[in-house]
C-alpha positions as CSV (number, residue, x, y, z in Angstrom):
1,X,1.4,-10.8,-3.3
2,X,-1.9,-12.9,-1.6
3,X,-4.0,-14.1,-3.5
4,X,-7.2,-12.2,-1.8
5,X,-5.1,-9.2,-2.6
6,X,-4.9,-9.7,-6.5
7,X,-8.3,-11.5,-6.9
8,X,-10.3,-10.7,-9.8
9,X,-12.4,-7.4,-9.6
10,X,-9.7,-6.6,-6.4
11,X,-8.1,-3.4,-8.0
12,X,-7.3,-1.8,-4.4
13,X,-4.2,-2.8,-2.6
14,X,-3.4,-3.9,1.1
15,X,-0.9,-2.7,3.4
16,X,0.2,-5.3,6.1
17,X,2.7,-3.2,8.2
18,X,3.1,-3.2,12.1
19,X,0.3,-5.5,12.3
20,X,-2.3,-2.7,10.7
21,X,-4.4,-2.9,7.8
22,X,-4.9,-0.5,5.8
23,X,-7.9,-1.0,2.9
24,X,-8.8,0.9,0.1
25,X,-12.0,3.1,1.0
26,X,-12.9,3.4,-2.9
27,X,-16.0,2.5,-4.3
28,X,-14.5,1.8,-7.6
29,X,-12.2,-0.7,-5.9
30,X,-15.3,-3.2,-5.5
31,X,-13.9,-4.9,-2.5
32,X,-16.0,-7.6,-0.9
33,X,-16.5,-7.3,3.0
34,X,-16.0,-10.7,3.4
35,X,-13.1,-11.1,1.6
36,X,-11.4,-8.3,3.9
37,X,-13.1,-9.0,7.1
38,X,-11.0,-12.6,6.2
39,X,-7.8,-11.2,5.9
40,X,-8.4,-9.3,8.7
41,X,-8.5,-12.3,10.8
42,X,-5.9,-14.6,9.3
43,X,-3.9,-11.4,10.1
44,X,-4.9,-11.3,13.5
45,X,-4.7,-15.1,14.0
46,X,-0.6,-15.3,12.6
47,X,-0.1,-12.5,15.1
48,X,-1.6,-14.1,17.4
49,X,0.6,-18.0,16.6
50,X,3.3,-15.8,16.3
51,X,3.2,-14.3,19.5
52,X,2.7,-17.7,21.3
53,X,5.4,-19.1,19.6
54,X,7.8,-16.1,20.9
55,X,6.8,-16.4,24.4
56,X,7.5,-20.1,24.6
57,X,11.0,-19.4,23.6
């Protein structure tokens, strides 16, 4: 598990499948935007690394 998934006051979880994320819409989760907006692009950028480093196979 990451450790922005299972920060404190974090009581959602987060699906990384297929290269789509899938965040809790709850109020009482008490996400911060940042936080996801974050993972969001450390998700995007691996993706992106991983890709690369496929084509230059």
């Amino acid at each position: 598990m990451s450790q922005l998934a299972t920060k404190r006051g974090f009581d959602g979880t987060v699906h990384l499948s297929n290269g789509t994320t899938n965040y809790p819409l709850n109020a009482q989760s008490g996400f911060n935007l940042e936080g996801l907006i974050a993972l969001d692009w450390s998700t995007y950028l691996n993706g992106q690394l991983f890709k690369r480093s496929w084509e230059r196979e």
